[in-house]
C-alpha positions in Angstrom: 80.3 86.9 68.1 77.3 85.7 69.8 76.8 83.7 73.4 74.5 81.2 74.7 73.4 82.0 77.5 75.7 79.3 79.9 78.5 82.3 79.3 76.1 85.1 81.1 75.2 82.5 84.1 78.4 81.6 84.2 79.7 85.5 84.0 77.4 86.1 86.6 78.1 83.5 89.1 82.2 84.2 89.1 81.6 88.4 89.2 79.1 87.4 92.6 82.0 84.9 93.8 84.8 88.1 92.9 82.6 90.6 94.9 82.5 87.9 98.0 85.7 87.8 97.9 86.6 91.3 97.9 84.0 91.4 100.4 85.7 88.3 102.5 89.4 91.1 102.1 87.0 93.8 103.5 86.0 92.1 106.7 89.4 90.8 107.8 92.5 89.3 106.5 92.2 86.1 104.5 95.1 84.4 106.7 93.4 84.1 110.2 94.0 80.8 111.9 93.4 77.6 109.6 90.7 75.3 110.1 91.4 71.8 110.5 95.1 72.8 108.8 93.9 74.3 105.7 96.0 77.3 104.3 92.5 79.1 103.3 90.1 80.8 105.9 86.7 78.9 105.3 84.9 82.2 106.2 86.3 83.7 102.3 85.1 80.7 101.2 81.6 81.0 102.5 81.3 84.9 101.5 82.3 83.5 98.0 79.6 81.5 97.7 77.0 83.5 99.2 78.3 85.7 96.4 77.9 83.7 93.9 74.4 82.5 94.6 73.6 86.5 95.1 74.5 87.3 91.2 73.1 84.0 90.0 69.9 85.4 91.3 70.0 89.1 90.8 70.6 88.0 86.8 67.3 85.3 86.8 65.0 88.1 85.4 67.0 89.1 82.7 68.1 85.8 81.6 64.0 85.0 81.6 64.1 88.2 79.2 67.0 86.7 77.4 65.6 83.2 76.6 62.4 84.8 75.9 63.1 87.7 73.7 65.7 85.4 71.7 68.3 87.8 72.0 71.6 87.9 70.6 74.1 88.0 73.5 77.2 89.8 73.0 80.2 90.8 74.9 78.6 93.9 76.9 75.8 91.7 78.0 78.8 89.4 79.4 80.4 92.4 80.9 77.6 93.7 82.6 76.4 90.5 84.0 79.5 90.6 85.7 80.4 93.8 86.7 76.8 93.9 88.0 77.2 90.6 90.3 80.3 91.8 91.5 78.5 94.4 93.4 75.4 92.4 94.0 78.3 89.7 95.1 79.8 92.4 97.7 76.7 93.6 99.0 74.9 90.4 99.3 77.5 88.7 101.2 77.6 92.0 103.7 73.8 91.6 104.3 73.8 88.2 105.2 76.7 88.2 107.4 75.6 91.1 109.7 72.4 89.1 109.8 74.3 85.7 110.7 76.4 88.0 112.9 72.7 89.8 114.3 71.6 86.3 115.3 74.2 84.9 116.9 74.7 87.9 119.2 71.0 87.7 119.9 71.4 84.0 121.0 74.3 85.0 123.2 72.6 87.6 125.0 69.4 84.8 125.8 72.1 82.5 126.9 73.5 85.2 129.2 70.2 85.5 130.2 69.2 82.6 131.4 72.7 82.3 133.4 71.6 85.0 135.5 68.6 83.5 135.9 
């Protein structure tokens, strides 16, 4: 049985959302104080996205080779696309949330700064 290749963008954007998830369970628990009366932390939410949009992009060259080659795509390609993501999902949403996290603890210290001053 062969794929189009919808099914290996689509296998890669929910293995990056699974690994910012698992990443979101890493960080903290997923019950802290609603927002606004929501059951679900936004935070998991955001690291869910940001992993998504991590595997979407670590699979653009080799759907490129896909669509280009005119490869058959089968169920290990679909496998891999997401077991892949869900790592580039997990480590993508790490790296941008110490650098959120690097940021805003850099504008905190200015403001402290300028209290003194």
């Amino acid at each position: 049985m062969t794929y189009t290749l919808y099914f290996v963008v689509l296998a890669a954007c929910l293995g990056g959302a699974a690994g910012g998830l698992v990443h979101a369970m890493l960080v903290g628990p997923l019950n802290k104080p609603a927002w606004k009366g929501s059951p679900i932390d936004p935070g998991a939410m955001q690291h869910m996205f940001i992993g998504l949009v991590a595997g979407f992009v670590s699979w653009l060259p080799s759907l490129a080779t896909y669509s280009a080659a005119g490869h058959a795509i089968g169920p290990p390609d679909l496998i891999g696309a997401c077991g892949s993501a869900i790592f580039v999902g997990i480590s993508g949403a790490k790296w941008l949330t110490s650098a959120a996290d690097r940021q805003q603890s850099d504008m905190e210290k200015a403001q402290l700064r300028e209290k003194r001053e």
